[in-house]
Every structure is written in C-alpha cells, then in structure tokens.
C-alpha positions as CSV (number, residue, x, y, z in Angstrom):
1,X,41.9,132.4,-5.4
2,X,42.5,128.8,-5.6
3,X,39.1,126.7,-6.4
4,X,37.6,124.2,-3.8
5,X,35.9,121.1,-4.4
6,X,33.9,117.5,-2.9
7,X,35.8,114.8,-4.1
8,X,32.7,114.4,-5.7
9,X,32.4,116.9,-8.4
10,X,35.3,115.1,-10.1
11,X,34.8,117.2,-13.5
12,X,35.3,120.3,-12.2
13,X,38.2,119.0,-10.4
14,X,39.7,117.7,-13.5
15,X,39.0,120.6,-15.3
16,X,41.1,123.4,-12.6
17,X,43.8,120.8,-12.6
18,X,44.3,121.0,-15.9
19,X,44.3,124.5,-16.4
20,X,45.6,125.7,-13.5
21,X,48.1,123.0,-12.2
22,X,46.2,122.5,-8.8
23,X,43.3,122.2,-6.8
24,X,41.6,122.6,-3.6
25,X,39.6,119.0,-2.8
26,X,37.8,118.3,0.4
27,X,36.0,115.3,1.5
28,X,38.9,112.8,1.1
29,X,39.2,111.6,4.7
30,X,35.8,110.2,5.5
31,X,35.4,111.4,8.8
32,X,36.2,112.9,12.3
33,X,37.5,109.3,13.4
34,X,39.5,108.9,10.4
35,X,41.1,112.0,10.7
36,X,41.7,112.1,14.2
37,X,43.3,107.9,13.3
38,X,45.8,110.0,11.4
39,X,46.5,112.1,13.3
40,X,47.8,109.7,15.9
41,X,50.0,108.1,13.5
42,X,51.6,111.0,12.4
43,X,52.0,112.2,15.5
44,X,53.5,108.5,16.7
45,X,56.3,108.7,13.7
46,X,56.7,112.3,14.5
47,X,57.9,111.3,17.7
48,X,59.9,108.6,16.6
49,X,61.5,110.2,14.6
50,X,62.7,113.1,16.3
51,X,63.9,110.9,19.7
52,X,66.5,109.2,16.5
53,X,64.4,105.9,16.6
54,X,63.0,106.2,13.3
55,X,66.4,107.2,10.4
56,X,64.4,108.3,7.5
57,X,63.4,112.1,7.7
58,X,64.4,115.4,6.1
59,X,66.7,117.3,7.6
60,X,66.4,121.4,8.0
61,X,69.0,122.8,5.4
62,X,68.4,120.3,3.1
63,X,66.5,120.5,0.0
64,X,66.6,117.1,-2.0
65,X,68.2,113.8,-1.0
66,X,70.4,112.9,0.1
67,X,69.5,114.5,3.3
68,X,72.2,114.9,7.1
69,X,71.3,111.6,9.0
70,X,73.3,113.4,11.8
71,X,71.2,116.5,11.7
72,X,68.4,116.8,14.7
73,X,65.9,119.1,13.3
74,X,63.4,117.6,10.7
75,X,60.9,119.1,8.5
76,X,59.6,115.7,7.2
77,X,59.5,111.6,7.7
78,X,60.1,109.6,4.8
79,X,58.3,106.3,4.3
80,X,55.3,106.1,6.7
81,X,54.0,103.1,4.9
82,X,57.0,101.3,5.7
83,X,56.5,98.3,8.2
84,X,59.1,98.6,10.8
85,X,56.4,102.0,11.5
86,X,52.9,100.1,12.1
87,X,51.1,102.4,11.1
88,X,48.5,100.5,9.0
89,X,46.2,104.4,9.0
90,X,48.6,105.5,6.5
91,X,48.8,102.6,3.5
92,X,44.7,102.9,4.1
93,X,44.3,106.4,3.1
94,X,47.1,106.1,0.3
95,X,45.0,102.8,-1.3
96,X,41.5,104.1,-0.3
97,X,38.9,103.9,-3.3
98,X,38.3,107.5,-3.2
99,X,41.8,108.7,-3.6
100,X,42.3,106.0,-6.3
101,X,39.4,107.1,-7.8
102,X,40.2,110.9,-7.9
103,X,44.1,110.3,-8.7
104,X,42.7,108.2,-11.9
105,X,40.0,110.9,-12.7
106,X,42.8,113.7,-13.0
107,X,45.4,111.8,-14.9
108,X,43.5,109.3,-16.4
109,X,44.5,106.3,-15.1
110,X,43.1,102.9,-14.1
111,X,44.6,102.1,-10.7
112,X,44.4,98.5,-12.3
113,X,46.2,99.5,-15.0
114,X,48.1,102.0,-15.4
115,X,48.4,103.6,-11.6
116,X,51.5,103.2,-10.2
117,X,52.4,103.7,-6.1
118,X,54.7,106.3,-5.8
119,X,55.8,108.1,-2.0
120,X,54.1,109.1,1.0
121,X,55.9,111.0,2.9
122,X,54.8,113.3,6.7
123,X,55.5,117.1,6.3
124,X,55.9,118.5,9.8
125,X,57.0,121.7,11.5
126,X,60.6,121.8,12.4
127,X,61.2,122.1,16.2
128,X,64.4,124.7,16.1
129,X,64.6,126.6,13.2
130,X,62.6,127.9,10.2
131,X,63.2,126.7,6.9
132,X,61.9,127.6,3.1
133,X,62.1,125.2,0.1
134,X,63.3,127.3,-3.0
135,X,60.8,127.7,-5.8
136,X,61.5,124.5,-8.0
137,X,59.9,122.1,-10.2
138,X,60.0,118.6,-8.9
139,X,61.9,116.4,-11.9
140,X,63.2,119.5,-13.8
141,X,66.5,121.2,-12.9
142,X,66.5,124.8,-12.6
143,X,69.8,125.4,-14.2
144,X,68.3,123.5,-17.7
145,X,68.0,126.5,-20.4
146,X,64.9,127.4,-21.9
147,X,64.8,125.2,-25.0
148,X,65.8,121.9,-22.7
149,X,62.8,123.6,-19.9
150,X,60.4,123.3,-22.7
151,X,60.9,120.1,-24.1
152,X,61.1,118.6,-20.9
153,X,57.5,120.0,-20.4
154,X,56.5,119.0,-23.2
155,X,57.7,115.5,-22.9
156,X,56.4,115.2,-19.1
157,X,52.8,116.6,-20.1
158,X,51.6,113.4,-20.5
159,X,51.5,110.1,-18.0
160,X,53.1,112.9,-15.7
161,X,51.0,111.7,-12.6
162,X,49.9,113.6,-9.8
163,X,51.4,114.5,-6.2
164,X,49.5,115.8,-3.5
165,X,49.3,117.0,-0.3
166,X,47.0,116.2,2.9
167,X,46.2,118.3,6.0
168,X,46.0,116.7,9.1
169,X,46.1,120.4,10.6
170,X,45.5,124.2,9.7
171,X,48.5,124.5,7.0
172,X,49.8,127.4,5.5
173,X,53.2,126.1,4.3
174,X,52.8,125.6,-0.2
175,X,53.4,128.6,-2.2
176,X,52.6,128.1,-5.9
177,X,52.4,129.9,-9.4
178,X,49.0,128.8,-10.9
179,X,49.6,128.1,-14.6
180,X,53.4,127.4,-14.8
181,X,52.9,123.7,-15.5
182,X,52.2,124.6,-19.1
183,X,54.9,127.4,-19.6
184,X,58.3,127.5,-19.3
185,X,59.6,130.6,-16.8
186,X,59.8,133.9,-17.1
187,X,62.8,135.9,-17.1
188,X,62.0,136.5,-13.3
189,X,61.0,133.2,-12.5
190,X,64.2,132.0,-13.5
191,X,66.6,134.8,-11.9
192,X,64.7,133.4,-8.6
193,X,65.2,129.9,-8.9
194,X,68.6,130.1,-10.1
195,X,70.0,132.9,-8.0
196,X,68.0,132.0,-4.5
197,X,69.8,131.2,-1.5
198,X,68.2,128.4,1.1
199,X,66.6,130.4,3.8
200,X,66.9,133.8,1.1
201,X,63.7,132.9,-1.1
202,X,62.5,135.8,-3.4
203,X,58.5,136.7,-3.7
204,X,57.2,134.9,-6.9
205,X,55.1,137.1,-9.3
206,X,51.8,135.8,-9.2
207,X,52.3,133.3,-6.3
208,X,49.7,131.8,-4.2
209,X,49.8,130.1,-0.5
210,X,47.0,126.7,-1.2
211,X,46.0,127.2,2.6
212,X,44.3,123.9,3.6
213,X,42.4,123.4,6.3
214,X,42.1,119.9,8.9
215,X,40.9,117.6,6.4
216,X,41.3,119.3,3.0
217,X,43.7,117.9,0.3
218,X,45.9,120.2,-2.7
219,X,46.4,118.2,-5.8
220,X,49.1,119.5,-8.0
221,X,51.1,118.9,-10.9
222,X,54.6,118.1,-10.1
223,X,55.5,120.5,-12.4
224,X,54.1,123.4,-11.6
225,X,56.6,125.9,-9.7
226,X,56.2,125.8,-6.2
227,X,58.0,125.8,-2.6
228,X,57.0,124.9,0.9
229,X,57.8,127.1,4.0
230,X,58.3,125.4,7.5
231,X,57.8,127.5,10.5
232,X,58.4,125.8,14.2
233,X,55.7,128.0,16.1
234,X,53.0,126.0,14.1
235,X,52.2,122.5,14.7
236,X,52.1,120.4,11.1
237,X,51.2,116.8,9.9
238,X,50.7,117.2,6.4
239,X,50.5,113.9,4.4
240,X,52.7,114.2,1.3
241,X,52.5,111.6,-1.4
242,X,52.0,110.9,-5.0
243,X,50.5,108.6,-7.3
244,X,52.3,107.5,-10.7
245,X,51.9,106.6,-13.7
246,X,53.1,103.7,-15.5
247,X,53.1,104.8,-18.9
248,X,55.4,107.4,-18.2
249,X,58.7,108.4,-19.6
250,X,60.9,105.9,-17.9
251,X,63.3,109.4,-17.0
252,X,60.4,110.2,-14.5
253,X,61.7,107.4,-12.3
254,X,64.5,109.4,-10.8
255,X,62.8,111.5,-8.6
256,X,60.2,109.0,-7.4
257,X,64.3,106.3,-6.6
258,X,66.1,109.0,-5.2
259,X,64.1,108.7,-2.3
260,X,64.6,105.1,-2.1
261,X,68.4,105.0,-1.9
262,X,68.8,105.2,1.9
263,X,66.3,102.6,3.0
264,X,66.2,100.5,-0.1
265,X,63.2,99.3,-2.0
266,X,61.5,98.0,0.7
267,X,58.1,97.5,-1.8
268,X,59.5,94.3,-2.3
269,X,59.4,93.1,1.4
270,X,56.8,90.5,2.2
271,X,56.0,92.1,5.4
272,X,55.0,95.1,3.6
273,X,52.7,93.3,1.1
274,X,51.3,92.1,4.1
275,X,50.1,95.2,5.5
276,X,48.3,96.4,2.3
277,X,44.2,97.0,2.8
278,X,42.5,93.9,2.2
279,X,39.6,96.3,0.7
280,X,41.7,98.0,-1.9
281,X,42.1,95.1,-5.1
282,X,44.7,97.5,-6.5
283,X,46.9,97.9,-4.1
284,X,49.1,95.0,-4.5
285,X,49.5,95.7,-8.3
286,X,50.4,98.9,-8.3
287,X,53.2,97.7,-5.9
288,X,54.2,95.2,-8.2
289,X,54.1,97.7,-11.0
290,X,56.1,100.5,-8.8
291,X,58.5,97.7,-8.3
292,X,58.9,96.9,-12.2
293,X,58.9,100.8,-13.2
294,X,61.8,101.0,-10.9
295,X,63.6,98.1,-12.0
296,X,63.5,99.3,-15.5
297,X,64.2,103.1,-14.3
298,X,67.3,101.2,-12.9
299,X,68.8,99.4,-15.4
300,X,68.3,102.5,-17.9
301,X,70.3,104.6,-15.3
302,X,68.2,107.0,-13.7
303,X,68.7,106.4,-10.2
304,X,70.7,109.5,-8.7
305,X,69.2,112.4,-7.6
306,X,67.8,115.1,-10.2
307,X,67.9,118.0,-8.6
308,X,70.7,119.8,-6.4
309,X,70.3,122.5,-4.0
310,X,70.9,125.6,-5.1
C-alpha cells in the first residue's frame, strides 16, 4: 500500500520517501481551476502534437531517446515549457512555491541554491497501440554487474534529486518496487530487466501500480526500479518532470541532456526566460544553474544517451 499525504505534512513525506523510494502527495494543484487550466494545455499540446505540428514527443516502441520522428503514435510530449508551445500553465506549476518547497523538503535543497530545473515532460495515452516501458532505473544501465549497480547507488544516494509525476486524470500507468532505491537487484530482478522484451514485460516480485487520482502527485526516486504501462482505451495527461540538484555527481547530467539533443538547449533562449512566473524568485536561477550544470556535464563528456533499449 503506498502512503498518501497533504503537501503539508512534509515530514512524513520526507520520511516514506526516504525509506520507501516514493510517495503518494496530494494537494499540489491548488484548485478545481488550476487543474482544469492544465488540463487544457495538455490537452492543446496533445493535439499538436499528434496532427505533426509540434516534433518533440515519444514515440510507441521506443524506450529512451533518441526517439522515431517519423513514427505517428505517441505516448508522451517532450518540452511543454518550451515557448514555441504557449503554454505559460505549465512553467507555473513546475516553479510554483509549493512544489519548490516539497522538491527541497525531500532532497534537501534550497531552490535558491542548490535546486536545479530539470524536464517536464506530458505522459499521454497512445492512440493505436499499447505500449509497456521495461522495468529500469533511470541513470543506471541494466546490463552494469552487481559490484558497478552498487557503487553507482551508492554514489547517486546523495544530491540524487527527485522526479515526479502529476495526474491530470485517473492514472493507472507506474508500476514500481518499493525499497529498490537502496539495494541493488535480486537475482530476479535482474533476469527481468536484462532478458525483457518491449511489449514482453515480466511481473516484478513485490511490485506496486502508484494509482493517482485527478490531482494527486507520485514523487519518486529515480532510482528506484520502475516501468510505466500505456493503454490507448484510457484517456492520460500526466505531467512528468523532475527537479535537480546542483551538487550532484556531474555523471547525472546525462540523462537530464539526452533529452535535450533534438531541440537544443532552449533554457538559454530569451523568449523562454521571458515566460518564467514573475511570482517564483527562483525560477530564473535555477535556469541559469540548469544551464551551467549542463555546460559542465558537456565539456566532461556526458552527453549521449545512458540507457539503450533492451
């Protein structure tokens, strides 16, 4: 049973996130209007995106970047803050002061200081087709052996930040194995993840679906194993996203500038700076710091993708 929370109670938040890698938070999205502001947007990229107006998406049968520009069935939009979109709704959640607030509480992070903007992303159902992610960590190949698994852990325990996930709608789609964050996997666990075949995904011992509903958030560690099922009978508009952290192992960066390749780094456009809240002080810094973290990431040669479909 995964734990629920208000925003609010931000110990007891902190305290399930530790331990068990994720948690259940509601109360995120102020209200009825915000919510149904979202939804709108989403919907609006959705759209664009799937009449080929709108080139940054993720394409069914595809895991990781790079993802089939060509392909005409989606299962998510990448970059909704960007400009060329419009939709302001979505850079005003990311910088709100109570997601700020929560992200710092659970990672410890200032969002003066040390927080860091990382992606945010749509989740959606695929029109044509249903899809399953395999069971993967997000920054840690599945093919590493145990010893490199658990020094990779151990190295990415701390500064490790925090991704998320943000239902717009009833979703059913994350599957996750509470605990694995802190452990490297079982002799199952890693005969499934290495031996799975995309659309063939085995039952995880001890997996859990973090059902969600309108409104509700998951906050997990990126980390933990987990996989995401798409199915085109249900309608979706999950927000998807993750804050960083700056202190980080500069190796992090490569799974936050993989998803940057197509479009560029688009961070440093003026026109995006522009559309940043005018109620959120951090937001512009922790631009300028994504944009530093990157540039260093860059130079030290992590910039190709660090994971592969299996």
């Amino acid at each position: 049973m995964i734990q629920r929370f208000h925003y609010s109670e931000w110990e007891s938040i902190v305290r399930c996130f530790k331990e068990v890698g994720l948690v259940v938070v509601q109360g995120l999205i102020a209200d009825d209007d915000q919510l149904e502001e979202l939804r709108k947007a989403a919907d609006a990229v959705e759209q664009r995106t799937r009449n080929q107006q709108w080139p940054y998406k993720r394409t069914v049968g595809k895991q990781f970047p790079p993802w089939n520009d060509e392909s005409s069935d989606v299962w998510g939009v990448q970059h909704i803050m960007h400009p060329t979109l419009e939709q302001p709704a979505f850079a005003a959640f990311y910088f709100s002061h109570s997601m700020l607030e929560l992200t710092g509480h659970l990672t410890d992070m200032s969002p003066g200081e040390h927080t860091i903007a990382g992606l945010h992303n749509l989740l959606v159902e695929p029109r044509d087709h249903h899809f399953a992610l395999n069971w993967h960590r997000d920054t840690i190949k599945s093919s590493v052996d145990e010893e490199e698994e658990r020094r990779r852990l151990s190295s990415k325990a701390k500064y490790g930040g925090v991704q998320w996930n943000v239902a717009l709608y009833h979703d059913e789609c994350l599957f996750v194995v509470p605990g694995s964050h802190l452990r490297t996997r079982t002799p199952i666990e890693r005969r499934i993840t290495t031996q799975a075949t995309p659309g063939d995904v085995g039952k995880m011992p001890n997996e859990v679906c973090a059902a969600l509903a309108p409104g509700e958030a998951v906050f997990y560690d990126p980390e933990i194993l987990h996989r995401g099922t798409y199915n085109p009978t249900s309608k979706r508009r999950t927000l998807h996203g993750a804050h960083l952290d700056g202190r980080a192992d500069i190796s992090r960066a490569g799974g936050f500038l993989q998803h940057f390749k197509p479009c560029g780094m688009y961070y440093a456009d003026p026109m995006f700076l522009s559309t940043l809240p005018v109620d959120s002080p951090c937001a512009k810094q922790m631009v300028i710091q994504s944009l530093e973290w990157a540039a260093r990431a860059a130079d030290s040669g992590y910039n190709k993708c660090v994971q592969e479909d299996i």
